[in-house]
C-alpha positions as CSV (number, residue, x, y, z in Angstrom):
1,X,-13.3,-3.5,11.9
2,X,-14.7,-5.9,9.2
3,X,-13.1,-8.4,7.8
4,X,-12.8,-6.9,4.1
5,X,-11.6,-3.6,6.1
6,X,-8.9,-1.8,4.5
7,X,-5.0,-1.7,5.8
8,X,-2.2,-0.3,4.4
9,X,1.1,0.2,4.1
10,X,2.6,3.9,2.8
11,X,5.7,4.3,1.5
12,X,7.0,8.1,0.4
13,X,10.1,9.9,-0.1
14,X,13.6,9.0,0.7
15,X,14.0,10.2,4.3
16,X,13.5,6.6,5.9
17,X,12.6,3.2,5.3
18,X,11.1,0.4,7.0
19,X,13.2,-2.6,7.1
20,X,12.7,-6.1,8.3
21,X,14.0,-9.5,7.8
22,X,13.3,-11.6,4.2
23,X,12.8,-14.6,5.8
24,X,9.5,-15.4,7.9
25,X,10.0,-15.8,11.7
26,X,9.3,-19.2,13.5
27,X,8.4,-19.7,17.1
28,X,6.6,-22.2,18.7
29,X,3.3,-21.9,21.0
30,X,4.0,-21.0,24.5
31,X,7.1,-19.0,23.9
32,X,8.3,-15.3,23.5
33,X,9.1,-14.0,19.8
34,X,11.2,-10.6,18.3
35,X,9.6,-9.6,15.4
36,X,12.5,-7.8,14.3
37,X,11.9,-4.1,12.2
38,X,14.0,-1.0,12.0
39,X,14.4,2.4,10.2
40,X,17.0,3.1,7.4
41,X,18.9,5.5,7.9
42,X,19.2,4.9,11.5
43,X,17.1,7.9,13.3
44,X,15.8,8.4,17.1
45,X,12.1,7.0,16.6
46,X,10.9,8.7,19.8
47,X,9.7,11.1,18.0
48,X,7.8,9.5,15.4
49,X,4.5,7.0,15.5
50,X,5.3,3.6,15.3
51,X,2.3,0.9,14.8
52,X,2.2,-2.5,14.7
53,X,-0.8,-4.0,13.1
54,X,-2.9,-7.3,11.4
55,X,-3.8,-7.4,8.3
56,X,-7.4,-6.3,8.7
57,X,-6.9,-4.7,12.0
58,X,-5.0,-1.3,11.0
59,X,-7.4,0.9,13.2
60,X,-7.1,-1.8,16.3
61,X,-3.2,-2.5,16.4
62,X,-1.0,-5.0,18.6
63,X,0.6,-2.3,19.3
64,X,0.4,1.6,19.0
65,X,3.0,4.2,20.6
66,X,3.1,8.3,19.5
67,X,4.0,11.1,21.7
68,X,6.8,8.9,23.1
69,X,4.4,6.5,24.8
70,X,2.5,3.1,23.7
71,X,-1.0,4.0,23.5
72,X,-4.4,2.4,25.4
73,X,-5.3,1.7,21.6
74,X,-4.8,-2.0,20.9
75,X,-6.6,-5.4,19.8
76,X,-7.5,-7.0,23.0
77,X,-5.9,-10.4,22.3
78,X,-2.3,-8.7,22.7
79,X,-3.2,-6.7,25.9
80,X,-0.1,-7.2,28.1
81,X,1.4,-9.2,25.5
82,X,3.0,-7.1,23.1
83,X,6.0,-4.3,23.7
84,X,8.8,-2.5,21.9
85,X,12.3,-4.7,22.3
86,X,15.3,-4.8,21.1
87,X,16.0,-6.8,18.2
88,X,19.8,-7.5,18.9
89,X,21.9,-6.9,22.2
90,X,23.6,-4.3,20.1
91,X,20.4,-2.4,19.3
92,X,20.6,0.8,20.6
93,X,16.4,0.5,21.0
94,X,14.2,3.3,19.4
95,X,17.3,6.2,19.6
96,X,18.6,4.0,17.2
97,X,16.2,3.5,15.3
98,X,14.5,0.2,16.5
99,X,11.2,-0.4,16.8
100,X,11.2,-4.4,16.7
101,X,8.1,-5.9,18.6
102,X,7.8,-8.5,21.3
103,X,5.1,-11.0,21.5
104,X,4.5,-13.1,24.7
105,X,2.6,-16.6,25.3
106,X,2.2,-17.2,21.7
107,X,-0.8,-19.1,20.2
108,X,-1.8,-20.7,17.3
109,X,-3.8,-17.3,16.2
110,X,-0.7,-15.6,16.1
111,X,0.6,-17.0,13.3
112,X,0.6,-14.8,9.6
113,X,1.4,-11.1,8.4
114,X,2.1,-8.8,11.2
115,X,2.8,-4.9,9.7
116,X,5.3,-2.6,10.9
117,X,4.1,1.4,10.0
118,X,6.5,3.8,11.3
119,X,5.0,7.6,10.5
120,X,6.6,11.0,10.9
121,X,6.3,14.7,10.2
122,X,8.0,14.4,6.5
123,X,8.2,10.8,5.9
124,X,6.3,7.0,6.4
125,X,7.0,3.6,5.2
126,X,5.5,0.1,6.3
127,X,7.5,-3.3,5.8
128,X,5.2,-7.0,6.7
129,X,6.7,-9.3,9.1
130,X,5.5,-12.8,8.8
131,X,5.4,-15.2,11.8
132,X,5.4,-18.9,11.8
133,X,3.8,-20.7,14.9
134,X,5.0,-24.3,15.5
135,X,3.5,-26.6,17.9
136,X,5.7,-26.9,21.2
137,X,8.9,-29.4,21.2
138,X,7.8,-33.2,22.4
139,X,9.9,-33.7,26.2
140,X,12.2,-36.1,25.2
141,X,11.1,-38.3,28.3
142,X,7.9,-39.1,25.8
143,X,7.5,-42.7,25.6
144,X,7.0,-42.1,21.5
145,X,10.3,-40.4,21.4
146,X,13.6,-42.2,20.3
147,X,16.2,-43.1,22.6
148,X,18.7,-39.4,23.3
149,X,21.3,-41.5,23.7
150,X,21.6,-42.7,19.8
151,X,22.3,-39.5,18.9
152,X,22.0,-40.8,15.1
153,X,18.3,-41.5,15.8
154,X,17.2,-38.1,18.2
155,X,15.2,-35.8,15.7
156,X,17.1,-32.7,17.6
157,X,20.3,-34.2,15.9
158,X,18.6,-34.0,12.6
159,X,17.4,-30.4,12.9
160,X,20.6,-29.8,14.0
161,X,22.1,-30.6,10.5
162,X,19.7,-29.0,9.1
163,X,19.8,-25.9,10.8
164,X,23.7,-25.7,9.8
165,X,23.0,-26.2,6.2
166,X,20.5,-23.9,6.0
167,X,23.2,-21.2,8.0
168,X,25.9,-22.0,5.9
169,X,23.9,-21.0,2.6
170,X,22.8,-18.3,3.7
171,X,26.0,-17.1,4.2
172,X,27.2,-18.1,1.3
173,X,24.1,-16.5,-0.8
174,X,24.6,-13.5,1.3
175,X,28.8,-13.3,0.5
176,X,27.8,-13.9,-3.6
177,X,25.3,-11.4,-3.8
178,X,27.2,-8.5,-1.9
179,X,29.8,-9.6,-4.3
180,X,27.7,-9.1,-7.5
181,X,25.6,-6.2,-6.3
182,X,22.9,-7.8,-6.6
183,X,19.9,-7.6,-4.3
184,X,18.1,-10.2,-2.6
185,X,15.1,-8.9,-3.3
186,X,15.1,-9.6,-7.2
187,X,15.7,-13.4,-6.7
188,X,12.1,-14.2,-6.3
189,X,10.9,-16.1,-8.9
190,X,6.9,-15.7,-8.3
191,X,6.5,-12.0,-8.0
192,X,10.1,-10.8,-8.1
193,X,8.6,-8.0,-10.6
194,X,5.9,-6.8,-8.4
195,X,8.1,-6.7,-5.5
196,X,9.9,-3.8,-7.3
197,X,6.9,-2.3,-8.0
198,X,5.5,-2.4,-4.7
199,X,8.2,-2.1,-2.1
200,X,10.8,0.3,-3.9
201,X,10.3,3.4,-2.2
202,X,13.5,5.4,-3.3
203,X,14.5,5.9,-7.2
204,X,12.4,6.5,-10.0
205,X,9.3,4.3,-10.6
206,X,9.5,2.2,-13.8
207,X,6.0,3.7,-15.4
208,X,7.2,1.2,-18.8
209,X,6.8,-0.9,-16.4
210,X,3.5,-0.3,-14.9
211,X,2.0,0.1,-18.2
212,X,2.2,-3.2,-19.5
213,X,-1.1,-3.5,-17.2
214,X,-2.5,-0.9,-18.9
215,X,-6.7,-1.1,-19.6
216,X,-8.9,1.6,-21.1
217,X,-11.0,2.6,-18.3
218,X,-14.5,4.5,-19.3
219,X,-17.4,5.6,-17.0
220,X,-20.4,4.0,-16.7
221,X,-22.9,6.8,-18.0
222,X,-25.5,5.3,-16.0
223,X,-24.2,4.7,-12.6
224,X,-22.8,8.2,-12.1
225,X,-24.2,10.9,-9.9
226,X,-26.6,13.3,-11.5
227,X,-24.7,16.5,-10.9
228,X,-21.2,15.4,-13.1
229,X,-21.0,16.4,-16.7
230,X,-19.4,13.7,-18.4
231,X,-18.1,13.8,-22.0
232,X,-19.1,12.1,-24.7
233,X,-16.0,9.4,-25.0
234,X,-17.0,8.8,-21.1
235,X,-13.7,9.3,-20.3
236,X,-13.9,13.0,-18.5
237,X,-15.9,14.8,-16.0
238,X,-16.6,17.6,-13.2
239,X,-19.2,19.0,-11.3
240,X,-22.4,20.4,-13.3
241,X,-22.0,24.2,-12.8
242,X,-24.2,25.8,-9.9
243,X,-24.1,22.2,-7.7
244,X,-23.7,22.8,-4.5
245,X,-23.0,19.8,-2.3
246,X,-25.1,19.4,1.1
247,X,-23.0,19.3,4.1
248,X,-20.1,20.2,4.7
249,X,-16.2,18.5,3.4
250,X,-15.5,16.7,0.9
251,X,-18.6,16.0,-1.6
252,X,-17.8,12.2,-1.5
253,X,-21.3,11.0,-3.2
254,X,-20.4,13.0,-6.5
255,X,-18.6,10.3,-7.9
256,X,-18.3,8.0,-11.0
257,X,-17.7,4.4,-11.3
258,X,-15.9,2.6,-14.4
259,X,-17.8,1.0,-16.7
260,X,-15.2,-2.1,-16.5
261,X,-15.2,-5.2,-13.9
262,X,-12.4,-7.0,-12.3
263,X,-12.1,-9.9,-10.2
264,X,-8.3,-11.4,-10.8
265,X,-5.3,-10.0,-12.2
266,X,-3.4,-6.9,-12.6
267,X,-4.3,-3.6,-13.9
268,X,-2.9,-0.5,-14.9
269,X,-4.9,3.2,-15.5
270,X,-3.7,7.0,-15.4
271,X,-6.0,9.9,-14.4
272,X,-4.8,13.7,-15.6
273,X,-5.5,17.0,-13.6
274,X,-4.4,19.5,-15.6
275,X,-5.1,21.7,-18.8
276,X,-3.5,23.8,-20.7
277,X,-4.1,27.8,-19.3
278,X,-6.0,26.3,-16.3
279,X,-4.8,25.6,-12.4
280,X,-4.0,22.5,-11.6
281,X,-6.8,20.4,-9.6
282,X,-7.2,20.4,-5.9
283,X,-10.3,18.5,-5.1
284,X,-10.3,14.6,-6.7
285,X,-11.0,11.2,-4.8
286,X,-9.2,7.9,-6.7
287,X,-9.5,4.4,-6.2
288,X,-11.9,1.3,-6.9
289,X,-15.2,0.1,-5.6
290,X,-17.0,-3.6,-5.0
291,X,-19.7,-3.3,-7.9
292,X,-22.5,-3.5,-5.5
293,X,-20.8,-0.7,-2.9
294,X,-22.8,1.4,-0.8
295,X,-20.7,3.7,0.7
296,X,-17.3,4.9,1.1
297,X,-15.8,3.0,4.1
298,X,-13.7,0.0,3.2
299,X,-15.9,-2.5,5.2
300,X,-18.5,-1.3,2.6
301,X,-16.2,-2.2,-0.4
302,X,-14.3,1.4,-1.5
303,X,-10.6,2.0,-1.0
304,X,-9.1,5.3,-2.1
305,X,-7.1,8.4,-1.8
306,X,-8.6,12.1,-1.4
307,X,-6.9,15.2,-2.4
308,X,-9.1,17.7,-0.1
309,X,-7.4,20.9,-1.2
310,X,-6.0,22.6,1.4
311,X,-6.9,19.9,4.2
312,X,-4.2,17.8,2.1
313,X,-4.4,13.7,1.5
314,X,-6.6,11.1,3.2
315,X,-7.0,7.2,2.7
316,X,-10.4,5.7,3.4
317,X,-11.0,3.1,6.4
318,X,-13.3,3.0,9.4
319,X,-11.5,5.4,11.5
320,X,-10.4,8.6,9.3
321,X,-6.4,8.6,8.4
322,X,-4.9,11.9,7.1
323,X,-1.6,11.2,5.6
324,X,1.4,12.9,7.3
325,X,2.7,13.5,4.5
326,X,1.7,16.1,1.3
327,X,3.0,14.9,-1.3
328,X,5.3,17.7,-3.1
329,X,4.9,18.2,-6.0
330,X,1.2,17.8,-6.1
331,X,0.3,15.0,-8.3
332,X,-0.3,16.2,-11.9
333,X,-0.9,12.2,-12.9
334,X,-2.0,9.9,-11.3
335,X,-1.3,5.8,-11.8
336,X,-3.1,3.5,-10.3
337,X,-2.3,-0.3,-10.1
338,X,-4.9,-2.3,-9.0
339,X,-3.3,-5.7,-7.8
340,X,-6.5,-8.2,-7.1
341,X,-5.3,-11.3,-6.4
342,X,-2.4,-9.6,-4.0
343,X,-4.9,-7.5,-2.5
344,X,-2.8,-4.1,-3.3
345,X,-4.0,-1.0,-4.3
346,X,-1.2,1.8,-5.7
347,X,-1.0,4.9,-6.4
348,X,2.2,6.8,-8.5
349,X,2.8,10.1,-9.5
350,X,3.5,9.4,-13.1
351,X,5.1,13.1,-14.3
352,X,7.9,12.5,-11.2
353,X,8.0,8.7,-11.4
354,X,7.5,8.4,-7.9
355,X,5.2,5.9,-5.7
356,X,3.2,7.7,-3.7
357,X,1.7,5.1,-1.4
358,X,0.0,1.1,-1.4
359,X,-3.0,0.2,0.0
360,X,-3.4,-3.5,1.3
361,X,-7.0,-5.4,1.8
362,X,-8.8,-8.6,0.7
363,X,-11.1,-8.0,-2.9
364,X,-13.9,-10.1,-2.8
365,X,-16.2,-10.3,-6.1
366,X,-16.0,-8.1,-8.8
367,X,-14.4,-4.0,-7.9
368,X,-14.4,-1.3,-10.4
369,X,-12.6,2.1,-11.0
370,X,-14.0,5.3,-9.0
371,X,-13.7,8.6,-9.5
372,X,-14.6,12.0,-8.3
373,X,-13.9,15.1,-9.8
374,X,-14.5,17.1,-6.3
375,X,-16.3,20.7,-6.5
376,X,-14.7,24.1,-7.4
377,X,-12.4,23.1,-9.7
378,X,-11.6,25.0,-13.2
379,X,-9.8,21.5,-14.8
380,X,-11.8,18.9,-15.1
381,X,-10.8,15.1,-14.1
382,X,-9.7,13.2,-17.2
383,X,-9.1,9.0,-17.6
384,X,-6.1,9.0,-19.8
385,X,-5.2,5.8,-22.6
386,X,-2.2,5.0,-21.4
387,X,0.3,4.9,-24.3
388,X,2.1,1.8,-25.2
389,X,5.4,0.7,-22.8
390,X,8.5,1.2,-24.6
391,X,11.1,-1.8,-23.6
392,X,14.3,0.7,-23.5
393,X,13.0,3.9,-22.6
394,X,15.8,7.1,-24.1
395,X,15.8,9.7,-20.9
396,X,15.1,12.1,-23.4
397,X,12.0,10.9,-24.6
398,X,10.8,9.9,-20.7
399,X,8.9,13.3,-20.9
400,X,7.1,13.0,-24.0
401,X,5.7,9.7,-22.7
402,X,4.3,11.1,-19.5
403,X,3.2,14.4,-20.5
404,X,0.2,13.8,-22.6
405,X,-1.5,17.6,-23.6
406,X,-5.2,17.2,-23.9
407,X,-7.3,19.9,-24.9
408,X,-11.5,20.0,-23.2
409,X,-13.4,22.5,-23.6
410,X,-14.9,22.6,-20.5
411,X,-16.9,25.7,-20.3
412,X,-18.5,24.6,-23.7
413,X,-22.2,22.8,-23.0
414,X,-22.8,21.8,-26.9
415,X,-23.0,18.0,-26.0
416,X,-22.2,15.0,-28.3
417,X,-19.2,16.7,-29.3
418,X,-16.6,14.6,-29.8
419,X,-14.5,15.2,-26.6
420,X,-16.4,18.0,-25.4
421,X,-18.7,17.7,-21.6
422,X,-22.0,16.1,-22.1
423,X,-24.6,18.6,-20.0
């Protein structure tokens, strides 16, 4: 897969999550490493798939085991070099729930983000393990090395120290914060917030939150396909009635791009489907493009999610992924946070305040909104403005914030109307 290729991690629902250790690992080259990971609540993971991947290498994993075996699929690098282990000798392995990795005869190319995705029938969640590769110990029969019998002078003694240090805070951080009730996870000073944002995957979402990233998104009249009847405002759209897509599936070249650019920072847009007296849509593709983009594979610069009707959810990359999971209720609004400098792409269903899934990559140059209204559909797609975030947010008034009515006339082809379809 290409370097820009798209990974990512899912989480849904509250049935399990992936957890794994705060701290990065460290190893040094040569040796044999756990990369510790397990589910939460403990569950027999025979069942499920459990894949261990790079950050560009989703489709070609270190490691990929379903229908209780580890598949032939797998980056050649780790070929007889990776396996499922135990992470502690009281692990009860993957009846309990482990599914740690093992990595033998580690090299320097090792070292950086390894991603644990564990899938099943109702749920999937995906926690990043990173790995620190040191260069081997110096023999202490090195003619450079001090003398090992001033202990005082041996580095070992030093790291020693240290080592004991560091152990004895943790446990004391550890002890304080069980204390307070506090989690760990909120101590981060550099991106404490959007580690709440991203990783959370039980509770309600904070959409106040999200919105403080809130832009106005339009289309870009001149950049969308031929066949979509777009309004006036640019800020809603279908299929032009009587198209009839060529092929068969999802019609992914009827699409729209926004009309604004980003290349750094955060931001924040909603997307409606549904109207008043109409179903709900079924058919809609999400997400953001490079500028330039081709076509829709992420090694061609688009990352997004599909709702294909009744064929249910899919995520773009180079091999096809269909979610495992449909996400109930069907999204009636749609958040997305695009994340560039994090390289995170996320997706919330605003009306239940729930994330639905994250999507991890590398943006290079400038990447815009996309949208696709899909074919067959009564309600047309709509880009919402995103009302202001509200600091304290009254339960009672949560509703009124994420149901916004809006009224289109959809079957109407006056054009120039104010919020009516432009034919």
């Amino acid at each position: 897969m290409a370097e820009s290729s798209d990974n990512f991690c899912v989480l849904t629902e509250e049935s399990f999550t992936v957890v794994v250790p705060r701290d990065q690992i460290v190893a040094h080259v040569g040796s044999t490493v756990t990369l510790p990971c397990w589910i939460s609540p403990p569950e027999n993971a025979e069942a499920l798939e459990i894949r261990w991947y790079r950050h560009d290498q989703f489709s070609n994993p270190v490691l990929f085991y379903q229908h209780g075996k580890i598949q032939g699929v797998q980056e050649e690098s780790y070929r007889n070099r990776s396996s499922l282990t135990l992470r502690s000798d009281q692990s009860g392995g993957l009846k309990d729930g482990d599914v740690s990795l093992r990595l033998e005869k580690l090299t320097v190319q090792d070292e950086g983000s390894f991603y644990c995705y564990v899938s099943g029938e109702k749920s999937y969640d995906s926690s990043k393990v990173v790995l620190k590769v040191t260069d081997p110990p110096e023999s202490p029969e090195s003619p450079d090395s001090p003398d090992p019998s001033d202990p005082w002078k041996a580095p070992f003694f030093i790291i020693l120290i240290c080592a004991l240090l560091g152990l004895i805070g943790q446990i004391l951080y550890t002890y304080r914060h069980k204390l307070t009730g506090k989690k760990q996870e909120d101590q981060n000073p550099k991106d404490g917030s959007m580690e709440k944002l991203i990783k959370k995957a039980v509770g309600e979402e904070n959409i106040e939150e999200l919105r403080k990233h809130a832009v106005q998104i339009t289309i870009d009249r001149e950049r969308s396909h031929p066949n979509l009847k777009v309004s006036k405002d640019y800020k809603i759209m279908r299929d032009a009635p009587g198209y009839k897509p060529t092929g068969e599936g999802f019609p992914y070249d009827l699409c729209a791009f926004g009309a604004q650019r980003f290349t750094s920072g955060r931001h924040y847009w909603e997307v409606l489907f549904t109207q008043k007296d109409t179903p709900p849509k079924h058919y809609w593709l999400i997400g953001v493009a490079k500028h330039d983009r081709s076509a829709f594979t992420p090694s061609s610069g688009s990352w997004f999610l599909c709702s294909d009707g009744d064929n249910g959810f899919y995520i773009n990359s180079d091999t096809p992924v269909k979610l495992s999971l449909t996400p109930t209720p069907r999204p009636e609004q749609l958040g997305v946070l695009l994340d560039y400098d994090d390289g995170q792409l996320s997706f919330y269903n605003v009306k239940e305040r729930k994330h639905l899934l994250t999507m991890s990559t590398r943006f290079t140059g400038s990447v815009v909104p996309l949208f696709n209204p899909g074919v067959g559909d009564q309600t047309p797609l709509v880009i919402l403005d995103c009302p202001e975030p509200v600091e304290s947010p009254v339960e009672s008034s949560v509703e009124s914030r994420v149901e916004i009515p809006v009224e289109i006339p959809v079957e109407s082809s006056v054009p120039l109307l104010s919020n009516s379809l432009d034919v």
